[in-house]
C-alpha positions as CSV (number, residue, x, y, z in Angstrom):
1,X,163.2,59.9,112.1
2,X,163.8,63.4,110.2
3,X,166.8,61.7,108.8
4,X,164.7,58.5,107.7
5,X,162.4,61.0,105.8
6,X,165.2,63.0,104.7
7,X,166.5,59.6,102.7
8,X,163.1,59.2,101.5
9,X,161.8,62.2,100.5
10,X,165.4,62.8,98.4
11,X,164.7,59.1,96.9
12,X,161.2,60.0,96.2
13,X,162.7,62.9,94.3
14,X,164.9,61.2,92.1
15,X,162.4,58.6,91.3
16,X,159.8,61.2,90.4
17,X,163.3,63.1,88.2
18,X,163.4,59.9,86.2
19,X,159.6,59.5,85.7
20,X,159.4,63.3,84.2
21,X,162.4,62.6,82.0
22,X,160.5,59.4,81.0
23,X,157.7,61.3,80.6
24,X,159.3,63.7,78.5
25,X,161.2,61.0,76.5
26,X,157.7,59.5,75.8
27,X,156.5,62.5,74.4
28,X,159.1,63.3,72.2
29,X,158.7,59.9,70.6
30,X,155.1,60.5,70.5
31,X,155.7,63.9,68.4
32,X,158.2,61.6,66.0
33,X,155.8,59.1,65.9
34,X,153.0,62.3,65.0
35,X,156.1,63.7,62.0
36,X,157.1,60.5,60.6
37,X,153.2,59.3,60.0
38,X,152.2,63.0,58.3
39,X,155.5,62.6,56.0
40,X,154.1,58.8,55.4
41,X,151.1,60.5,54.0
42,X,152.4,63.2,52.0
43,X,154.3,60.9,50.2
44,X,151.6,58.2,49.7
45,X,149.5,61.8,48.4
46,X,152.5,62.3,46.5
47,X,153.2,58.8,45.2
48,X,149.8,59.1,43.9
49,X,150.0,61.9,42.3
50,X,153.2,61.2,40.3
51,X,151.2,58.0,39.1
52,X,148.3,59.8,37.6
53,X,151.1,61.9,35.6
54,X,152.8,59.2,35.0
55,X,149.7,57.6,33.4
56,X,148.6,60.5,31.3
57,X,152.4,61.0,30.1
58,X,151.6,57.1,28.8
59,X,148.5,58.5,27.0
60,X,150.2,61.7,25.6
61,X,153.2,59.3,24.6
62,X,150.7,57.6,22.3
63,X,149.0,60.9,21.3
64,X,152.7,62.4,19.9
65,X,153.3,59.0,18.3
66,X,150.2,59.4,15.7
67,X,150.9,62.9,15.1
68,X,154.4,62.1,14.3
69,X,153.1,59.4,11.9
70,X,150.7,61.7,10.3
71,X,153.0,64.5,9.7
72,X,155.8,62.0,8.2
73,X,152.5,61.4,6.0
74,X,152.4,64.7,5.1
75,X,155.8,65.0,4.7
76,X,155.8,62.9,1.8
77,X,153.2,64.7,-0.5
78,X,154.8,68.2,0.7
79,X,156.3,69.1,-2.6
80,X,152.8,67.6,-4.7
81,X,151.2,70.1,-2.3
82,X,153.2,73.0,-2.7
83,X,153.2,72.6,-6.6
84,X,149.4,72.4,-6.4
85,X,149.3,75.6,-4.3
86,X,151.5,77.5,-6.7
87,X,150.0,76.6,-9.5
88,X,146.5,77.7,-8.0
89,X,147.6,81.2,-6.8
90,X,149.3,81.3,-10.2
91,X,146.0,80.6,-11.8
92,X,143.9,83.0,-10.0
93,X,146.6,85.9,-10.0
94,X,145.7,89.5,-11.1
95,X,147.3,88.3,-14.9
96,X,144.4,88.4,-17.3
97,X,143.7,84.7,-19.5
98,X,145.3,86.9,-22.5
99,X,148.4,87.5,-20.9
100,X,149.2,84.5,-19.2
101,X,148.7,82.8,-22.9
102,X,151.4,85.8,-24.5
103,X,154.0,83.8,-21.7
């Protein structure tokens, strides 16, 4: 009979082995399951994020474009400008009426 439970209690055993290492197998693809789903959402956070920059980039794109159209604008009366400057500065410079006249 003490054999009997010998066999049994040593079968019992294993069995109860391979339901811990279950166990344990279960929980370590519960953790996975925990890792993988927190990386899921820091990359949907992230995904998000990159689509709201990516959406003012698209507004700055069109912001850049009509300053570069207003300074190729003012590109082309650069040289009206600066003869307009220089002859202003030239007409309120220290030189009296008299002596600007004598040049």
């Amino acid at each position: 009979a003490e054999a009997k439970l010998k066999i049994v209690v040593d079968e019992a055993r294993l069995v109860q082995d391979k339901v811990d290492a279950l166990e344990a197998k279960l929980q370590s693809a519960k953790n996975d399951l925990y890792s993988t789903e927190q990386e899921a959402e820091n990359c949907k956070r992230k995904l998000s994020m990159a689509e709201r920059l990516v959406g003012g980039l698209g507004n700055e794109n069109e912001r850049w474009n009509s300053a570069v159209e207003g300074l190729q604008k003012q590109g082309l009366t650069l040289v009206g400008d600066c003869l307009l400057a220089s002859s202003f500065v030239g007409y309120i410079s220290p030189f009296s009426a008299a002596f600007r006249t004598d040049l």
